[in-house]
C-alpha positions as CSV (number, residue, x, y, z in Angstrom):
1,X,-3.3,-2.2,-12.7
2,X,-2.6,-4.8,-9.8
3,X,0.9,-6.0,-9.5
4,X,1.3,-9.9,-10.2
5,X,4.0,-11.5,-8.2
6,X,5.7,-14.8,-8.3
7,X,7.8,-15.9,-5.4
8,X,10.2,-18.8,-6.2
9,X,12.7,-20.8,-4.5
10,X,16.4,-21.4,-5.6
11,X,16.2,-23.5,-8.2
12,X,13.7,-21.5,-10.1
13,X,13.1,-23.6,-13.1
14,X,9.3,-24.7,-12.6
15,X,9.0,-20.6,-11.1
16,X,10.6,-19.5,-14.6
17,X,8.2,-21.5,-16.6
18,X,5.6,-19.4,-15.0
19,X,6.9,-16.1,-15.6
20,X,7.9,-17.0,-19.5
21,X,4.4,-18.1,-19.6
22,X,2.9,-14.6,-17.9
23,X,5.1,-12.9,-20.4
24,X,4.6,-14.2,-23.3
25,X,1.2,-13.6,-22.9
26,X,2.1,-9.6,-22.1
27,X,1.3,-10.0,-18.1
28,X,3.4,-7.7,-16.4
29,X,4.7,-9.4,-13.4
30,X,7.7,-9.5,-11.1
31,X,9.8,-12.4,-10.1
32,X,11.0,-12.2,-6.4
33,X,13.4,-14.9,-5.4
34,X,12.9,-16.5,-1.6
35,X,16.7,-16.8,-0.8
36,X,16.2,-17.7,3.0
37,X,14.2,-20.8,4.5
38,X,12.7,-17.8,7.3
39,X,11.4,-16.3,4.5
40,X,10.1,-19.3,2.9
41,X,8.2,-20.2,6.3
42,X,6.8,-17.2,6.4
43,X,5.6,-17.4,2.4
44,X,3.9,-21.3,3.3
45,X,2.3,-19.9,6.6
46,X,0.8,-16.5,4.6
47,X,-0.3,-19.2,1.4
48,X,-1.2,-22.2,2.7
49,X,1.0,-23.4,-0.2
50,X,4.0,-26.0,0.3
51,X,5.9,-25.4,-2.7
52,X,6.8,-22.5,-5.6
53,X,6.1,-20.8,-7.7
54,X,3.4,-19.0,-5.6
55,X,2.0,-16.5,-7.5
56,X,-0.4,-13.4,-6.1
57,X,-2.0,-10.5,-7.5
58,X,-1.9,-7.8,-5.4
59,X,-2.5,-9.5,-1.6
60,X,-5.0,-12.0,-3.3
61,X,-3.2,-15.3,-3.8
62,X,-3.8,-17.0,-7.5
63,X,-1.8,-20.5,-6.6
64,X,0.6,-22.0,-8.3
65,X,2.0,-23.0,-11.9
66,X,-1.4,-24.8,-12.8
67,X,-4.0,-22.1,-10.9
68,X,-2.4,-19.5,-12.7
69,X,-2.6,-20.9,-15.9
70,X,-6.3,-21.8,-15.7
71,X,-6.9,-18.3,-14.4
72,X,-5.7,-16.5,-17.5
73,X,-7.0,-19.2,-19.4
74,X,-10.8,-18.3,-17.8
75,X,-9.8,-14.6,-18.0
76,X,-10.0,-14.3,-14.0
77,X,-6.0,-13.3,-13.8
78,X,-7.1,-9.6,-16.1
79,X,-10.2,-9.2,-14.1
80,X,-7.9,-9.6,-10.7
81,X,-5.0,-7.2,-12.3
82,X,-7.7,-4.9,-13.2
83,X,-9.4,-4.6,-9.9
């Protein structure tokens, strides 16, 4: 199974909603924490994404809160995890 991973920036409410969601639904996921704006640069430049949570499977990115909603709504997050 692929790994699904959220980055989030300090403070991580809207990035904890997320992950509650994923795991309440039984997505196993991890939750890594951006802690320096460096790192966070180089997050926006490798996304294409401005804010957090930014979440990926594997090295494919799924988007944030909304996208990754919709995409386990649609049933493309288990097809991604699976491939």
């Amino acid at each position: 199974m692929t790994e699904v991973t959220i980055y989030a920036v300090p403070p991580v409410h809207s990035c904890a909603k997320i992950a509650d969601y994923l795991k309440a639904r039984g997505v196993v996921h991890r939750l890594v924490t951006i802690d320096s704006d460096a790192e966070f640069e180089a997050l926006k430049e490798k996304s294409g994404r401005l804010s957090c949570p930014i979440v990926y499977v594997g090295d494919r990115l799924v988007g944030g809160a909304k996208e990754t909603m919709a995409a386990y709504e649609s049933g493309d997050l288990e097809r991604l995890t699976e491939a």
